[in-house]
MMTF fields as JSON, N, C-alpha, C and O atoms, coordinates in Angstrom:
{
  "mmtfVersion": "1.0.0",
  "mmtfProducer": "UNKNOWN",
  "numBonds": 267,
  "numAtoms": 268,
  "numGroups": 67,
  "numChains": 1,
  "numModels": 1,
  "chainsPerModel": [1],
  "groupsPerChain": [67],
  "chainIdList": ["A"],
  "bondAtomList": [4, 2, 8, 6, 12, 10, 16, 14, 20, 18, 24, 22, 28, 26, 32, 30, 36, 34, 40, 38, 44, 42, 48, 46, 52, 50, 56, 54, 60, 58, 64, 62, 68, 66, 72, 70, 76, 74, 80, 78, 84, 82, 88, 86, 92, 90, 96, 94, 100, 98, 104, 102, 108, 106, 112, 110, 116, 114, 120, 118, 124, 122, 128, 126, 132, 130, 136, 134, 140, 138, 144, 142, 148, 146, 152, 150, 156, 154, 160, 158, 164, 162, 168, 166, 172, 170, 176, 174, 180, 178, 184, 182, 188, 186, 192, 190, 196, 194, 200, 198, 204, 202, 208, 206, 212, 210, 216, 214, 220, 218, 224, 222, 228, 226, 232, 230, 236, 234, 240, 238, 244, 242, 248, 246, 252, 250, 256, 254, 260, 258, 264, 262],
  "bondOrderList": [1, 1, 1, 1, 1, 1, 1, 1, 1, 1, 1, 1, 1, 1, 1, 1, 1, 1, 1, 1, 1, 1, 1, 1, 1, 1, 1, 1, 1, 1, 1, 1, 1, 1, 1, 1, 1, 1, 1, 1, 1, 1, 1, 1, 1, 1, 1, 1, 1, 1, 1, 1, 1, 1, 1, 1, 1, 1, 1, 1, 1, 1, 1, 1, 1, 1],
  "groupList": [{"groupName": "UNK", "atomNameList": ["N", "CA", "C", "O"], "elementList": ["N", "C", "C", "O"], "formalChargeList": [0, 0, 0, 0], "bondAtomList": [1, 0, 2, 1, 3, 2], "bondOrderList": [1, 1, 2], "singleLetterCode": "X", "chemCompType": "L-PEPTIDE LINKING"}],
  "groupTypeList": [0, 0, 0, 0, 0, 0, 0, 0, 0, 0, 0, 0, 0, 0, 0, 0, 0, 0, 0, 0, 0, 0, 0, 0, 0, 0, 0, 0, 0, 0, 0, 0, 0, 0, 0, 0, 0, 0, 0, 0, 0, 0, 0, 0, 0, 0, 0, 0, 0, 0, 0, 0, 0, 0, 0, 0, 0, 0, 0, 0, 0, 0, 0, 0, 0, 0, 0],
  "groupIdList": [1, 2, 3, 4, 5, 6, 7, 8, 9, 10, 11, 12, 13, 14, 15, 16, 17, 18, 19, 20, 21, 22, 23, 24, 25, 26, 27, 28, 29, 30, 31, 32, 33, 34, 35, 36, 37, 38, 39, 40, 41, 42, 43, 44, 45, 46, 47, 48, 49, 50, 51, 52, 53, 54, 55, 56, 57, 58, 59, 60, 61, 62, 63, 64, 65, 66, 67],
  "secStructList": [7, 7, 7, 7, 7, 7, 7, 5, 7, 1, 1, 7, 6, 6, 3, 3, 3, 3, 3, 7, 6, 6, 7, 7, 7, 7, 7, 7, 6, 6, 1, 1, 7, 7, 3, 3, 3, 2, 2, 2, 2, 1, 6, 6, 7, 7, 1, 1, 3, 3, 3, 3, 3, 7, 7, 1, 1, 7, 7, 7, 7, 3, 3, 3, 3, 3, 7],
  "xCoordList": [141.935, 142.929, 143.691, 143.958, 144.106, 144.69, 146.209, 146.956, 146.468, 148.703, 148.77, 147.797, 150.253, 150.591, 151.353, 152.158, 151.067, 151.209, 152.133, 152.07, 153.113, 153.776, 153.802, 154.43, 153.23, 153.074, 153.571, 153.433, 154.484, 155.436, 154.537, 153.71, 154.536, 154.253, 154.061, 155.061, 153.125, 153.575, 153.752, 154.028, 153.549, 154.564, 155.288, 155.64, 156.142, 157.385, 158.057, 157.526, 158.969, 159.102, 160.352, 161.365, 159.951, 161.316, 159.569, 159.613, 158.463, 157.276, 156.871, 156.812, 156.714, 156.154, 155.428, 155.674, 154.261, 153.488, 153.793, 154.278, 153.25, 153.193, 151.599, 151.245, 150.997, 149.65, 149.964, 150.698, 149.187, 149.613, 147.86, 146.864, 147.971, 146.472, 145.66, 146.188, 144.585, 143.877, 143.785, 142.786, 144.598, 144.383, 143.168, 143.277, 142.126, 141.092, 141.473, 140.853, 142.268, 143.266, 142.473, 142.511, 141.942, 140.563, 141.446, 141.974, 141.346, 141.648, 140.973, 140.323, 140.445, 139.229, 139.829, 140.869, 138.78, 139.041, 138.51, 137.339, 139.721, 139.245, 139.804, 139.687, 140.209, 140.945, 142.103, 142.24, 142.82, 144.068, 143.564, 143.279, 143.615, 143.402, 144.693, 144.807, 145.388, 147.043, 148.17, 148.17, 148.853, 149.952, 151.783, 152.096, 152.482, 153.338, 154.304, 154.104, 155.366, 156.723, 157.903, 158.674, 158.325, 159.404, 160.431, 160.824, 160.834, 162.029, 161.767, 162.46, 160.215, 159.685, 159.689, 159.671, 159.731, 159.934, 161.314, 161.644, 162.204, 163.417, 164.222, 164.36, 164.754, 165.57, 167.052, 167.945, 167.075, 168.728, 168.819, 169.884, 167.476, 167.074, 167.733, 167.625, 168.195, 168.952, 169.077, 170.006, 167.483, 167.604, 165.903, 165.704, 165.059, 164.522, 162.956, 162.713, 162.32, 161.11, 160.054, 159.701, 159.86, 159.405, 157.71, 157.54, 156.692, 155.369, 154.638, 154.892, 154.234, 152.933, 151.999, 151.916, 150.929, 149.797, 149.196, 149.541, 148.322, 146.913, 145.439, 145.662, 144.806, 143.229, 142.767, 143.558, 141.538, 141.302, 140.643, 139.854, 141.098, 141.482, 142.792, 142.631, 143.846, 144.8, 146.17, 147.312, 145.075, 146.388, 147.268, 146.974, 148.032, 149.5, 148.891, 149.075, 148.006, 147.873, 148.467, 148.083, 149.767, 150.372, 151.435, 151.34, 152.79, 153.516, 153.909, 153.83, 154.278, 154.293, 156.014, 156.416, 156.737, 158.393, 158.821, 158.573, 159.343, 159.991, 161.306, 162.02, 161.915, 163.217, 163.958, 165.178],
  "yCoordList": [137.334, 137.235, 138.552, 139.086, 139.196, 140.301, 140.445, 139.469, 141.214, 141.209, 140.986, 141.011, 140.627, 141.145, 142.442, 143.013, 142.728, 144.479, 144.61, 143.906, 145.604, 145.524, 147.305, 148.232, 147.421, 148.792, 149.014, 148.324, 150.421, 150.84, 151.515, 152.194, 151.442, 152.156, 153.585, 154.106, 154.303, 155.937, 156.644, 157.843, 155.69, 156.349, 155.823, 156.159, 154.548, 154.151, 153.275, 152.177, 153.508, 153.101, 151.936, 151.594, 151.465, 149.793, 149.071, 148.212, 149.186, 148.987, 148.212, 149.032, 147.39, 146.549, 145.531, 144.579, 145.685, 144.427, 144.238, 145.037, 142.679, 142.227, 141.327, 140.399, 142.427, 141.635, 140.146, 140.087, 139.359, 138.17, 137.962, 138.428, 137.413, 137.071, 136.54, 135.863, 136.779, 136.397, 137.479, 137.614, 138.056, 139.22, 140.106, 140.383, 140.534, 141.273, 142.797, 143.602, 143.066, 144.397, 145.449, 146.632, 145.142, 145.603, 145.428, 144.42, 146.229, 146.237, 146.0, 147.019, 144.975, 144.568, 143.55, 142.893, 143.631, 142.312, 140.818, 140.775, 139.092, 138.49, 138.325, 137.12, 138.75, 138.485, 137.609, 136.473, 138.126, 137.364, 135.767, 135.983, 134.785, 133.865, 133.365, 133.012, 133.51, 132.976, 133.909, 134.452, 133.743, 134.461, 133.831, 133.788, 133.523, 132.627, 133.597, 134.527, 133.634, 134.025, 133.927, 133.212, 134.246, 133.302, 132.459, 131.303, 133.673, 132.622, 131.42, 130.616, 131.613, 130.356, 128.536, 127.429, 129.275, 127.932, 127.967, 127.076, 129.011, 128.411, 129.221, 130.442, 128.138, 128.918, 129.195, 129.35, 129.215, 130.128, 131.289, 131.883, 131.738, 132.705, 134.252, 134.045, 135.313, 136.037, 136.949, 137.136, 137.609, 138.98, 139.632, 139.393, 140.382, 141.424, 140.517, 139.366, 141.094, 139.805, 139.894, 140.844, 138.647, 138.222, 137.653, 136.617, 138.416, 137.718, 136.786, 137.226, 136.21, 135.351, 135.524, 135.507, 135.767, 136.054, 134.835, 134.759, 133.997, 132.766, 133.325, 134.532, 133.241, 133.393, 132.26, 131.381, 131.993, 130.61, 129.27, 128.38, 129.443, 128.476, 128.363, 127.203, 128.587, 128.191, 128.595, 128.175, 129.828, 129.852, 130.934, 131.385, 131.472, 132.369, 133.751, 133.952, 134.76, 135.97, 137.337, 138.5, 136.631, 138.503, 138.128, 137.196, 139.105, 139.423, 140.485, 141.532, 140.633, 141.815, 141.612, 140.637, 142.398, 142.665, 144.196, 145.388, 143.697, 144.503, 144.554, 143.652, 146.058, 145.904, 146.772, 146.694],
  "zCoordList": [-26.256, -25.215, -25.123, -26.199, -23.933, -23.837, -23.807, -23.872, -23.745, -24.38, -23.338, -22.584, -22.901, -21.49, -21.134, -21.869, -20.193, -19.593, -18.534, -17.526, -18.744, -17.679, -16.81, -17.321, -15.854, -15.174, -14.129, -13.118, -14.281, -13.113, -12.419, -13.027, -10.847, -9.874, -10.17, -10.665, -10.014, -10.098, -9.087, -9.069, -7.898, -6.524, -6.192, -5.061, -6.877, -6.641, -7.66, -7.823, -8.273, -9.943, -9.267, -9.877, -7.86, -7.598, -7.405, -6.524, -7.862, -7.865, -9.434, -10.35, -9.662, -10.884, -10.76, -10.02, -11.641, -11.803, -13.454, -14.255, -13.658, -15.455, -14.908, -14.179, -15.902, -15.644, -17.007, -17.994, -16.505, -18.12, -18.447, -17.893, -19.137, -20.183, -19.06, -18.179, -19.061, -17.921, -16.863, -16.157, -16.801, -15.424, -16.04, -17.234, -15.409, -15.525, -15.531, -16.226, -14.918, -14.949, -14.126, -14.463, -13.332, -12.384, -10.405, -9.935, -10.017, -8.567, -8.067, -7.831, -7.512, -6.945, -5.914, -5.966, -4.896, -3.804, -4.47, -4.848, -4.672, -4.646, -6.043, -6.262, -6.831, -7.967, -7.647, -8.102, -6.944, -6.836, -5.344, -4.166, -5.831, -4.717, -3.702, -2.528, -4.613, -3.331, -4.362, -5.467, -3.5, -4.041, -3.421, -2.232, -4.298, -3.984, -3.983, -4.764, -3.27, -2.933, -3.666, -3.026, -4.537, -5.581, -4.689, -4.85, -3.404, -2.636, -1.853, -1.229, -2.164, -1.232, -1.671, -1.132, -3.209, -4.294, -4.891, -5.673, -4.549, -5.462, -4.261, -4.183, -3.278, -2.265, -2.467, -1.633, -3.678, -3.731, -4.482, -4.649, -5.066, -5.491, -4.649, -3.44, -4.838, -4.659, -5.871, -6.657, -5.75, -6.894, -5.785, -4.594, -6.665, -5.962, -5.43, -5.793, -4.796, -3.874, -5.47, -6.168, -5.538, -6.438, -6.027, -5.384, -6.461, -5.806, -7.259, -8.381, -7.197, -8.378, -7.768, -6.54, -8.753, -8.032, -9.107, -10.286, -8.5, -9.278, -9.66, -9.745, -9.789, -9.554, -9.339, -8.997, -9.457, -8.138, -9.295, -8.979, -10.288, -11.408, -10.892, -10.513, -10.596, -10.151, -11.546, -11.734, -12.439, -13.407, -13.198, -12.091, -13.6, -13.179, -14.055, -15.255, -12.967, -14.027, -13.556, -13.678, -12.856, -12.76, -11.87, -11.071, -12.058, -11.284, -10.501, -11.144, -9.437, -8.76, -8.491, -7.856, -8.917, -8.957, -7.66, -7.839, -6.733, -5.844, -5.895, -5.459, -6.658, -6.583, -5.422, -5.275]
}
C-alpha cells in the first residue's frame, strides 16, 4: 500500500492535491471517475473549493485543495 502524498502545484502553490492509498499517481485519462464538490455535500462549508476525486470502485483516492 502506498503513503499518502501531498503535492504543491509548481505553477501555483494555492494549487494542492493529497493523493491517498490507492491513487496510481499517474495522470492519465479515466482514473478519476466522479469527482464531488465539498460545498456540494456540506453546505455551510466556507473555507477554500474543496474537490474528492473516487475511482470507479467508488473509493476516495485524492484530494484536490484550491486555496
Amino acid at each position: 500500500m502506498k503513503n499518502i502524498e501531498l503535492k504543491v502545484s509548481a505553477d501555483d502553490e494555492d494549487v494542492a492535491y493529497l493523493y491517498l492509498p490507492g491513487h496510481p499517481r499517474k495522470v492519465e485519462a479515466g482514473i478519476v471517475q466522479k469527482q464531488v464538490e465539498l460545498r456540494k455535500v456540506i453546505t455551510q462549508y466556507s473555507g477554500p473549493d474543496v474537490f474528492l476525486d473516487f475511482n470507479n470502485e467508488g473509493k476516495l483516492i485524492g484530494i484536490e485543495i484550491l486555496a
